[in-house]
C-alpha atoms as an extended CHARMM CRD file, in Angstrom:
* protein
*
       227  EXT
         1         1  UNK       CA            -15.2090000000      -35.5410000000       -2.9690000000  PROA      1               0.0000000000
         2         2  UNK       CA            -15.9530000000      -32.6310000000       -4.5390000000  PROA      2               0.0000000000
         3         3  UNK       CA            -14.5230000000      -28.7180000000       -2.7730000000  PROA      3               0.0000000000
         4         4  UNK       CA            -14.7100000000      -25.2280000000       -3.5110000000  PROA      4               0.0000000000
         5         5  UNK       CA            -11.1210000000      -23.9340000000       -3.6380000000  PROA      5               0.0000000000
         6         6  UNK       CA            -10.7480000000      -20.0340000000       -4.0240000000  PROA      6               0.0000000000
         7         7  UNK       CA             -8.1530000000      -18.9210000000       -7.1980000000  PROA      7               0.0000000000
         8         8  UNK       CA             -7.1070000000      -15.5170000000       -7.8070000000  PROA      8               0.0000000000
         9         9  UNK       CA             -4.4140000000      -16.9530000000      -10.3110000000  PROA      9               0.0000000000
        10        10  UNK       CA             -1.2600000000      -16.4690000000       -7.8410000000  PROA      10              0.0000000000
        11        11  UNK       CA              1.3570000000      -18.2070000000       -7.1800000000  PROA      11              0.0000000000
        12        12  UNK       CA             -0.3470000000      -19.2000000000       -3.6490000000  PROA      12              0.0000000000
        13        13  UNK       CA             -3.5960000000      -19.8880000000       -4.8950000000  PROA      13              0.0000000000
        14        14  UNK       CA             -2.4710000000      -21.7410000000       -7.5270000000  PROA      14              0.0000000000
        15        15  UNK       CA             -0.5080000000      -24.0970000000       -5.7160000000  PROA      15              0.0000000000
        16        16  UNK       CA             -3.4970000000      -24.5610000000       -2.9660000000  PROA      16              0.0000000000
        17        17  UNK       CA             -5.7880000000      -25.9030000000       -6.4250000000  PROA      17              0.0000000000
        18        18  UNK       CA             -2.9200000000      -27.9920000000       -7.2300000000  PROA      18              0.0000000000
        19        19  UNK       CA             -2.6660000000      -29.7060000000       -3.7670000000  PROA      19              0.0000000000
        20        20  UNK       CA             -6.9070000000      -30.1240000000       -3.6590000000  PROA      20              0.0000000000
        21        21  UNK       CA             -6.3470000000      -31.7090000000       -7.2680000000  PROA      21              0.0000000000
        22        22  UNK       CA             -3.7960000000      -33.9780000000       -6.0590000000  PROA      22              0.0000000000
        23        23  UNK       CA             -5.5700000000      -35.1350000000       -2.5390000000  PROA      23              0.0000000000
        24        24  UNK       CA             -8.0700000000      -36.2850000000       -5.4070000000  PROA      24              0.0000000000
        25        25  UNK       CA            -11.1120000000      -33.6250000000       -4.9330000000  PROA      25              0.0000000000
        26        26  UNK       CA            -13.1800000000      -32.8660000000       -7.6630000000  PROA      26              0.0000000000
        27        27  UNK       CA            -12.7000000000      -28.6360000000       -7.5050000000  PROA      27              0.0000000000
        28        28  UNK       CA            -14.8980000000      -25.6380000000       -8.2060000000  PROA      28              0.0000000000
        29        29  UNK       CA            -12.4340000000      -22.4090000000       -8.0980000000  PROA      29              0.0000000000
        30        30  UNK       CA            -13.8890000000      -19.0350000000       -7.4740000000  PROA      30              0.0000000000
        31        31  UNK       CA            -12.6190000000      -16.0850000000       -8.5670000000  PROA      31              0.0000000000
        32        32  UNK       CA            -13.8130000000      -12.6570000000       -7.8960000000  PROA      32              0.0000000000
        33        33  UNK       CA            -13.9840000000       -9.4880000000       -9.5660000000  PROA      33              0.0000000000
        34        34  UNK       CA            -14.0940000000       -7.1210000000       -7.1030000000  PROA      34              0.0000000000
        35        35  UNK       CA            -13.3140000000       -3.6780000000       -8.8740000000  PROA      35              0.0000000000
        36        36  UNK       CA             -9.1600000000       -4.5310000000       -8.1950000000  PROA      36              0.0000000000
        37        37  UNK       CA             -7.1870000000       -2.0190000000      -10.5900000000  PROA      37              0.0000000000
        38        38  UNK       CA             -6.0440000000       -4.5540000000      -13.0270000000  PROA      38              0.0000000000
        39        39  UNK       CA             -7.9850000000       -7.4810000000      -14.2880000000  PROA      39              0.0000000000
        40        40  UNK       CA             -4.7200000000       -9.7480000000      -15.5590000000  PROA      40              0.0000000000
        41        41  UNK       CA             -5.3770000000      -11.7150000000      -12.3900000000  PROA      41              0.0000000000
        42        42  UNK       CA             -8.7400000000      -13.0600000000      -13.7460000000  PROA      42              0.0000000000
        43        43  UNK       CA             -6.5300000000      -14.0710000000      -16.8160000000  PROA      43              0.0000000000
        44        44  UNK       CA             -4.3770000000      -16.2560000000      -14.7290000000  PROA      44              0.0000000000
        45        45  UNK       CA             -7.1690000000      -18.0160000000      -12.7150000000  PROA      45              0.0000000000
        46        46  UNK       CA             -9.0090000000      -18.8260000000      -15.7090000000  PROA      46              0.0000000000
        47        47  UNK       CA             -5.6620000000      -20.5260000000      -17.0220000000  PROA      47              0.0000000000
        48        48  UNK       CA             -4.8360000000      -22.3400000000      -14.0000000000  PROA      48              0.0000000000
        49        49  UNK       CA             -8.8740000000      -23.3750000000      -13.7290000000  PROA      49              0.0000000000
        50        50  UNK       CA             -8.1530000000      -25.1400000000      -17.2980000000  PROA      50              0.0000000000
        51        51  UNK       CA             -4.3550000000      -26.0960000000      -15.9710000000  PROA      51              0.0000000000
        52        52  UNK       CA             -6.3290000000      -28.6860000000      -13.5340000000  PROA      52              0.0000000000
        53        53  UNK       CA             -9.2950000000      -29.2490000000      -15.1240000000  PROA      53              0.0000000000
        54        54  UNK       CA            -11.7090000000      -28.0190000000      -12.2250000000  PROA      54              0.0000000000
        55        55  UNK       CA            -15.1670000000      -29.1770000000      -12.6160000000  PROA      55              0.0000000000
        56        56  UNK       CA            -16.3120000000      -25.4970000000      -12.7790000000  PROA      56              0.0000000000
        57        57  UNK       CA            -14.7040000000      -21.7260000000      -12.8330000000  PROA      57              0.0000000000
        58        58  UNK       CA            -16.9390000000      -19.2430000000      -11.8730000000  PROA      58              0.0000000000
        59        59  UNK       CA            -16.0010000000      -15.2260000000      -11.2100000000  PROA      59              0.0000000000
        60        60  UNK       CA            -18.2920000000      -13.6900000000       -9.1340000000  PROA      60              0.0000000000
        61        61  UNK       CA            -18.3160000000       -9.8430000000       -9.7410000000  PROA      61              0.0000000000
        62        62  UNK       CA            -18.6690000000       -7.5060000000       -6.5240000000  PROA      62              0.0000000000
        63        63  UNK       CA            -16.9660000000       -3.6300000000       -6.1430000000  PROA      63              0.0000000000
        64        64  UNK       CA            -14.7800000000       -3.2560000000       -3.3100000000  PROA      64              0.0000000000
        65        65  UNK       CA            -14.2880000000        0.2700000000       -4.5950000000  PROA      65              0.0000000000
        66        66  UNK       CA            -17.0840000000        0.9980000000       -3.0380000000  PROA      66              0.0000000000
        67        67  UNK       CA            -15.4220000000        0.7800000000        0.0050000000  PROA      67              0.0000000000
        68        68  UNK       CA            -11.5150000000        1.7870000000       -1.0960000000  PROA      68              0.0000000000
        69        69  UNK       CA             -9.1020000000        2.2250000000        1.4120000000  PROA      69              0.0000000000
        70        70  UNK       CA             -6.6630000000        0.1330000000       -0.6210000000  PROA      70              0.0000000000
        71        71  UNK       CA             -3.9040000000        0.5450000000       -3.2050000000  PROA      71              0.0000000000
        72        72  UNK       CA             -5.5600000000       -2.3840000000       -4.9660000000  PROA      72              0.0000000000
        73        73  UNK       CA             -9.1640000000       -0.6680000000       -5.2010000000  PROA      73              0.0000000000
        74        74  UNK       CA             -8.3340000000        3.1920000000       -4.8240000000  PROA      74              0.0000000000
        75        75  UNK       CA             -6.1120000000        5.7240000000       -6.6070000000  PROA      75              0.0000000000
        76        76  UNK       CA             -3.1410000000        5.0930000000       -3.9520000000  PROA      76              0.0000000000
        77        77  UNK       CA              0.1700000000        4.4610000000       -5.0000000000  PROA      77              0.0000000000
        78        78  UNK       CA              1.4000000000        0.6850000000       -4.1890000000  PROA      78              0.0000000000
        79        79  UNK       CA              4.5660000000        0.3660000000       -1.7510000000  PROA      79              0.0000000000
        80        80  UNK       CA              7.7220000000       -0.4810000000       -3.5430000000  PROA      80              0.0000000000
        81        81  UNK       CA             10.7670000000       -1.8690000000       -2.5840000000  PROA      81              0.0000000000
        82        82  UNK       CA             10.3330000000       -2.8250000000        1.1600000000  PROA      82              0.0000000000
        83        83  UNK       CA             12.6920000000       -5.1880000000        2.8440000000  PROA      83              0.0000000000
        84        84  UNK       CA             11.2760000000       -7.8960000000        4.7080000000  PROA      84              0.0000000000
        85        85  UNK       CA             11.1090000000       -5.9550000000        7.9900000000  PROA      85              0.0000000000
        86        86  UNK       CA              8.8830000000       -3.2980000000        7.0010000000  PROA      86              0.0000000000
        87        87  UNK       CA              6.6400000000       -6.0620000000        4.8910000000  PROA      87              0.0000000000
        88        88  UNK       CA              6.9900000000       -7.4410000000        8.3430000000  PROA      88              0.0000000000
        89        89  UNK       CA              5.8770000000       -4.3270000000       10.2850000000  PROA      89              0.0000000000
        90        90  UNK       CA              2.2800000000       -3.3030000000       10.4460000000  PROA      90              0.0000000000
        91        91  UNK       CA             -0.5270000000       -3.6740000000        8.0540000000  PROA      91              0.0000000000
        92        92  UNK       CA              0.2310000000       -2.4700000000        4.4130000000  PROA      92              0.0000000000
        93        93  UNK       CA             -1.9330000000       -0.2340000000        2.8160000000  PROA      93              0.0000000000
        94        94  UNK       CA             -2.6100000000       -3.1400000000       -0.1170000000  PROA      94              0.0000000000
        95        95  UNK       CA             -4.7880000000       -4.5850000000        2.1880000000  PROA      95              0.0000000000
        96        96  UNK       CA             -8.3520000000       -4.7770000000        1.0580000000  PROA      96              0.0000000000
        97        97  UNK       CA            -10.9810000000       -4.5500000000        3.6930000000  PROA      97              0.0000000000
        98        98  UNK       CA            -12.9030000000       -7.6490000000        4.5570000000  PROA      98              0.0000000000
        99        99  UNK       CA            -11.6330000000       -9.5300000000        1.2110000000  PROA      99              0.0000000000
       100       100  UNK       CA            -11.0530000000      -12.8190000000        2.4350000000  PROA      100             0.0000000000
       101       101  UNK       CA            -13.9980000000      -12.7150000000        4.6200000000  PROA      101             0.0000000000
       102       102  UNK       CA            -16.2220000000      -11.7570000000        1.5730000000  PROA      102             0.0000000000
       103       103  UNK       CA            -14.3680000000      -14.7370000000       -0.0780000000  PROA      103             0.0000000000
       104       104  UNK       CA            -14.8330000000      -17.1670000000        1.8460000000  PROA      104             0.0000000000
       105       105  UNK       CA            -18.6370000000      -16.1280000000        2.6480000000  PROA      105             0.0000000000
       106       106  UNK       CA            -18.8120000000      -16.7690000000       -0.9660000000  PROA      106             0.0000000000
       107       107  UNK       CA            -17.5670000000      -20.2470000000       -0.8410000000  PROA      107             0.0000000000
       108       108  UNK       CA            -19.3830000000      -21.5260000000        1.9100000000  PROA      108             0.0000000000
       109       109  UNK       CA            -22.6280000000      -20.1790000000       -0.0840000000  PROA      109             0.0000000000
       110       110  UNK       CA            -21.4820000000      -22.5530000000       -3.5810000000  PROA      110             0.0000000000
       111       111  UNK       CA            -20.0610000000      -25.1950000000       -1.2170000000  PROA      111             0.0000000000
       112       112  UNK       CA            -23.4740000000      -25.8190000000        0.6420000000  PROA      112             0.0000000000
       113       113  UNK       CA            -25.2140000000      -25.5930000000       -2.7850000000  PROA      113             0.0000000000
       114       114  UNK       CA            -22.9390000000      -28.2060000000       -4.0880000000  PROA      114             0.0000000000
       115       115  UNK       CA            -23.4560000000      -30.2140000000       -0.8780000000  PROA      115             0.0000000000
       116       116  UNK       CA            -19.8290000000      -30.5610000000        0.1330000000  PROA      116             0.0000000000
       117       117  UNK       CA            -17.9160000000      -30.0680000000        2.9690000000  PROA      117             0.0000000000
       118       118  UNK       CA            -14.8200000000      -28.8280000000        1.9630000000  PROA      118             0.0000000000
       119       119  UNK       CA            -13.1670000000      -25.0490000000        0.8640000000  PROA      119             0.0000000000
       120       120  UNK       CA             -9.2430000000      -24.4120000000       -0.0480000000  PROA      120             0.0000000000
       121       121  UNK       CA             -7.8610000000      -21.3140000000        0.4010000000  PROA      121             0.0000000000
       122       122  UNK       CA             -4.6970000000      -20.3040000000       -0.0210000000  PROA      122             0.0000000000
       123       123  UNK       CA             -3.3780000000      -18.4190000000        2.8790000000  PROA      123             0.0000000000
       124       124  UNK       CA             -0.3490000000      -18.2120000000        4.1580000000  PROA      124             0.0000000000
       125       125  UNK       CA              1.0390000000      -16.6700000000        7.5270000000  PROA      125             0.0000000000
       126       126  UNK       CA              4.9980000000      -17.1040000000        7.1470000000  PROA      126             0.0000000000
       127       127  UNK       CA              6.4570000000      -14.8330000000        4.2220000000  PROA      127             0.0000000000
       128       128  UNK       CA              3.5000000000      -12.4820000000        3.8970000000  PROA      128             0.0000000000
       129       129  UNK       CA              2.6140000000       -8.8740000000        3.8570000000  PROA      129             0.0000000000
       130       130  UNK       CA              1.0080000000       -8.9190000000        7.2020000000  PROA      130             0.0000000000
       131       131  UNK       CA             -2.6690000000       -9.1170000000        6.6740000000  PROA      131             0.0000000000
       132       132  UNK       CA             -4.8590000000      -10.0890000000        9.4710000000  PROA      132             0.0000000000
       133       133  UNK       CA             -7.4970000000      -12.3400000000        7.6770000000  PROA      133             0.0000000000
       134       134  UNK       CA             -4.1310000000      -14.9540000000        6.7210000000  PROA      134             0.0000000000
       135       135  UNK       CA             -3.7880000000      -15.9760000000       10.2230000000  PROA      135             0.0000000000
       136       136  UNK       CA             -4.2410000000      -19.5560000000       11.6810000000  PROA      136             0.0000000000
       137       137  UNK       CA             -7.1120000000      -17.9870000000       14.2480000000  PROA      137             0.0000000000
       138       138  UNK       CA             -9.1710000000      -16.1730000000       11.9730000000  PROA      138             0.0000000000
       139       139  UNK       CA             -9.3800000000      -19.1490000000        9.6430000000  PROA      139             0.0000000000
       140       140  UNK       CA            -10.2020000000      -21.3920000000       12.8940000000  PROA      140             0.0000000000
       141       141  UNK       CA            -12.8960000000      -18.5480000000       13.7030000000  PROA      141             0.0000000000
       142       142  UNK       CA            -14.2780000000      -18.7030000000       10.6320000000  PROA      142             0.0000000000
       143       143  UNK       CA            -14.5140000000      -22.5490000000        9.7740000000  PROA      143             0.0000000000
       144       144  UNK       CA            -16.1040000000      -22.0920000000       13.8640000000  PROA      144             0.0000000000
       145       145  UNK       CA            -18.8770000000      -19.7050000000       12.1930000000  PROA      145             0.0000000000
       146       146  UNK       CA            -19.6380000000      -21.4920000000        9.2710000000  PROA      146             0.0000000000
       147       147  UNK       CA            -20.9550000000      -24.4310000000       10.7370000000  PROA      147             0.0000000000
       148       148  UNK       CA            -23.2820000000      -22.0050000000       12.8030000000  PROA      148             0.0000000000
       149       149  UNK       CA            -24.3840000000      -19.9580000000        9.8670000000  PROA      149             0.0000000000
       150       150  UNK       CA            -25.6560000000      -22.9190000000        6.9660000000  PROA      150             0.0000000000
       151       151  UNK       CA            -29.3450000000      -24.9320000000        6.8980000000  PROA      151             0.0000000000
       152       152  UNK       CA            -26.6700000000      -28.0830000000        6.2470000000  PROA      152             0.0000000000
       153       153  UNK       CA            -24.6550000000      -27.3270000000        8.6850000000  PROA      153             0.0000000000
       154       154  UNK       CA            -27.2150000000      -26.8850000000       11.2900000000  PROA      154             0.0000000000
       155       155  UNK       CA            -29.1530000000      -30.3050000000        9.9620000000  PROA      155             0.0000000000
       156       156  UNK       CA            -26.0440000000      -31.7480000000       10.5410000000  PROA      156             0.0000000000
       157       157  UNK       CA            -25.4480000000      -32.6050000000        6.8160000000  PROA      157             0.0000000000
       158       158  UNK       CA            -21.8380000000      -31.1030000000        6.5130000000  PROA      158             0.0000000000
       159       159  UNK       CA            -19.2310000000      -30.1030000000        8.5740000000  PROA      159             0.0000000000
       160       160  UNK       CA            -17.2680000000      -27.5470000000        6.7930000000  PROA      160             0.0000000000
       161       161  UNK       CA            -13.6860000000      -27.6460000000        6.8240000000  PROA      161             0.0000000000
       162       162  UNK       CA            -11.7430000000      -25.1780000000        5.4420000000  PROA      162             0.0000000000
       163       163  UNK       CA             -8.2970000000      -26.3100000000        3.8820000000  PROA      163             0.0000000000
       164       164  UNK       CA             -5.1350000000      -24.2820000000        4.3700000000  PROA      164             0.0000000000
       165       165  UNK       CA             -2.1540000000      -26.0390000000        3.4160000000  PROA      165             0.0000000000
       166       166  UNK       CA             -0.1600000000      -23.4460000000        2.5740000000  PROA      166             0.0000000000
       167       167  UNK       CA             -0.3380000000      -21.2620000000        5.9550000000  PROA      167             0.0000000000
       168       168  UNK       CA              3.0760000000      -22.6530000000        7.4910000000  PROA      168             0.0000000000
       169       169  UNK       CA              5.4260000000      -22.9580000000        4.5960000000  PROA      169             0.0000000000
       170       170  UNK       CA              7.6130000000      -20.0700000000        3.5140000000  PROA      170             0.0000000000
       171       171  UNK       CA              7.6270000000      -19.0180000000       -0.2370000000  PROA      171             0.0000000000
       172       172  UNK       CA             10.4810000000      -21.1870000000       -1.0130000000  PROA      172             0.0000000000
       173       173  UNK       CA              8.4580000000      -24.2910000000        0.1780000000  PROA      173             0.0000000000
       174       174  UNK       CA              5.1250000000      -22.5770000000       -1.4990000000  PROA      174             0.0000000000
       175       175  UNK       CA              7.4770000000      -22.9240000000       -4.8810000000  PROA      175             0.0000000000
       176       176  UNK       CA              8.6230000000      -26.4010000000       -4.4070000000  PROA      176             0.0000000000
       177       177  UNK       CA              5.0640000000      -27.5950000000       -3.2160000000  PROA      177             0.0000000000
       178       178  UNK       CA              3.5660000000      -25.7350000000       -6.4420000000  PROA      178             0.0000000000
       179       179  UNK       CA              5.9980000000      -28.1820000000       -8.8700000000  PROA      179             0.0000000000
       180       180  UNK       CA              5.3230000000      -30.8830000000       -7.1160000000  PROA      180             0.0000000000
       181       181  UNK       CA              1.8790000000      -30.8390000000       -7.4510000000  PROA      181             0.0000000000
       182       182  UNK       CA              2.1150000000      -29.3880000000      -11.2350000000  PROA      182             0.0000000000
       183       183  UNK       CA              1.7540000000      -26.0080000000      -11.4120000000  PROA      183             0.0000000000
       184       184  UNK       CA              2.6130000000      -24.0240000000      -14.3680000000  PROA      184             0.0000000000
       185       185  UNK       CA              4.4450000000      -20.6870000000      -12.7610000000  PROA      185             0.0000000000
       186       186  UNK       CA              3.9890000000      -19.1900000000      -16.2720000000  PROA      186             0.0000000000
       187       187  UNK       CA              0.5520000000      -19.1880000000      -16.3220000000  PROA      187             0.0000000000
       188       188  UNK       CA              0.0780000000      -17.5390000000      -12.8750000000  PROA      188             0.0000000000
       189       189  UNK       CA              0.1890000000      -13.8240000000      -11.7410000000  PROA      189             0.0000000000
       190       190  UNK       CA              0.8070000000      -12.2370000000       -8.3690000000  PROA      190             0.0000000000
       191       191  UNK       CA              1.8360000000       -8.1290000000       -9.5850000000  PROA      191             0.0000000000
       192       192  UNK       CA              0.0630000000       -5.6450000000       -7.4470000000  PROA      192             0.0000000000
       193       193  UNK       CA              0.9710000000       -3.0550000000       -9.8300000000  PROA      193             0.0000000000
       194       194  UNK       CA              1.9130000000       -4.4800000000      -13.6290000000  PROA      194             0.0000000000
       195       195  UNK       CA              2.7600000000       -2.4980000000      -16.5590000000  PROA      195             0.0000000000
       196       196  UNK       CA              1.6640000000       -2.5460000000      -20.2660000000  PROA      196             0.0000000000
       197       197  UNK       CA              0.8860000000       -6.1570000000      -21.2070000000  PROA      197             0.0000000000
       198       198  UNK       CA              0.7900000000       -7.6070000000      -17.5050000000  PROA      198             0.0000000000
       199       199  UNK       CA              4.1860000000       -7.8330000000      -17.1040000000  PROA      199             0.0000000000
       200       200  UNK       CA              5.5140000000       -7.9470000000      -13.3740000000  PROA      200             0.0000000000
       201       201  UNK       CA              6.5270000000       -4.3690000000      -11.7930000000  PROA      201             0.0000000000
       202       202  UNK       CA              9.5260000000       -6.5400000000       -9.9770000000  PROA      202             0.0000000000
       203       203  UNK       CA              9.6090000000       -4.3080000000       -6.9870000000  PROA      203             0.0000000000
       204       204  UNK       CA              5.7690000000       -4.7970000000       -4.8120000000  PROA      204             0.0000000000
       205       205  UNK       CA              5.3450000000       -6.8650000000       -1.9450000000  PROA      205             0.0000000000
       206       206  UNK       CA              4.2100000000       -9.4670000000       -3.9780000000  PROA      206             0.0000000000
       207       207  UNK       CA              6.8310000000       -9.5630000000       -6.5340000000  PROA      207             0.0000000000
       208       208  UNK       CA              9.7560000000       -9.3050000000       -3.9600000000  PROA      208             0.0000000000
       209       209  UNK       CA              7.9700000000      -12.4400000000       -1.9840000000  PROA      209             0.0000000000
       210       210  UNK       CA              7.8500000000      -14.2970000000       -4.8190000000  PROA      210             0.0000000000
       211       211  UNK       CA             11.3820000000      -13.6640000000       -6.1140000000  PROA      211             0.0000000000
       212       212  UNK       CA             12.6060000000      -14.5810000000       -2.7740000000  PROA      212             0.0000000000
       213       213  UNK       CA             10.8890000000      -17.9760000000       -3.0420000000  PROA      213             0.0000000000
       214       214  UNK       CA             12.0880000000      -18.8110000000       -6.1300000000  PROA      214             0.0000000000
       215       215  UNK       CA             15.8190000000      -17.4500000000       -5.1050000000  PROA      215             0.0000000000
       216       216  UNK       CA             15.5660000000      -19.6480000000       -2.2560000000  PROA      216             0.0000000000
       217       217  UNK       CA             14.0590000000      -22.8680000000       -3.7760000000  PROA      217             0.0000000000
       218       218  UNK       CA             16.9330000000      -22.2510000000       -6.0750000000  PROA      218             0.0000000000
       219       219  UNK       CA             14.6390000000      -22.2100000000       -8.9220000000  PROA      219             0.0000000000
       220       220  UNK       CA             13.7700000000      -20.3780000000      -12.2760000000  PROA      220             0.0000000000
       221       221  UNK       CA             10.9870000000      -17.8720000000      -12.5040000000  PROA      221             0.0000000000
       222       222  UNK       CA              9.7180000000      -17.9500000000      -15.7260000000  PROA      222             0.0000000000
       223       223  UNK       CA              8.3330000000      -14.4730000000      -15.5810000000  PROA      223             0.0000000000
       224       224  UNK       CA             10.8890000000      -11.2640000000      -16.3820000000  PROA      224             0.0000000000
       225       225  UNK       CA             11.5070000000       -8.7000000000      -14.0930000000  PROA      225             0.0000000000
       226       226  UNK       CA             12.5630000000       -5.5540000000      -15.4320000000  PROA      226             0.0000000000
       227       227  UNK       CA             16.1230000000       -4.8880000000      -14.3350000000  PROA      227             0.0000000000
């Protein structure tokens, strides 16, 4: 069976690939370029593409910074250092507009070109920075759409499903999950803001979330942190 599983080179995303890989799918990861301020992501996905030998790794390229409106695609500063209630409260301003829509509009186009059925995305709706396109019903909605909006899905030649085994674990499960299914943490990346070299600011959303996980799963994270 073959599937389209989206990889931005995270610790979420990377995991997701690993569980498509190990339910025995042949995989095609996507990655996108999409004008984000740092492009150490791409790095990672192209490791972890090679980690489990997808099929194909392609990175689309598209500018979000067209649009801004986001500390990952504008000039604003990234939030630092929130506890888990104010990750918890609201919509942060790392958001990107429309990005996992785009994404997965992307996926359904390579998936019905490959003739399969299936996409893998990585989203997850427990620890999470509150962003609306993670959530159980928009995923629902969308796998809804999908099979309105393809030639095979309206000859009846697939029925898209779109794979989201991540959305009801917390980080600490994420972690375990990733192990078990042979991911490399060292090869991933999930900074929203790194410094020289790539390494890990230690103190976004993202690296806070993932520090947690690890900390609870009571295991090590190979990347440094600066104190």
């Amino acid at each position: 069976m073959k599937a389209v599983s989206l990889l931005s080179g995270g610790l979420d995303s990377s995991t997701c690939l690993g569980v498509a890989v190990r339910d025995q799918f042949d995989c095609y990861a996507l990655s996108f370029d999409y004008g984000q301020r740092h492009r150490i992501e791409l790095d990672a996905a192209a490791r972890m593409a090679r980690h489990f030998h997808a099929r194909e790794h392609r990175v689309v390229t598209i500018d979000l910074r067209a649009f801004g409106a986001s500390a990952l695609t504008a000039a604003i500063d990234v939030p630092k250092s929130r506890s888990l209630e104010e990750m918890g409260r609201g919509i942060p301003i790392t958001y990107v507009p429309a990005r996992n829509t785009i994404f997965l509009a992307y996926a359904l186009a390579w998936a019905e070109v490959l003739e399969c059925s299936d996409i893998f995305i990585g989203v997850n709706a427990i620890d999470y920075s509150g962003y609306p396109d993670c959530r159980p019903e928009y995923i629902q909605a969308f796998e809804r759409m999908a099979n309105l909006a393809t030639k095979a899905g309206v000859e009846g030649r697939t029925q898209t499903r779109i794979h989201t085994p991540l959305a009801q674990l917390g980080k600490a499960a994420i972690v375990k999950l990733g192990i078990e299914v042979g991911v490399d943490f060292s090869l991933t990346h999930s900074c929203y803001d790194p410094g020289e070299g790539g390494a890990p600011c230690g103190l976004c959303d993202s690296c806070l979330l993932r520090r947690k996980g690890f900390e609870e799963a009571g295991l090590h994270d190979p990347h440094a942190y600066p104190e």
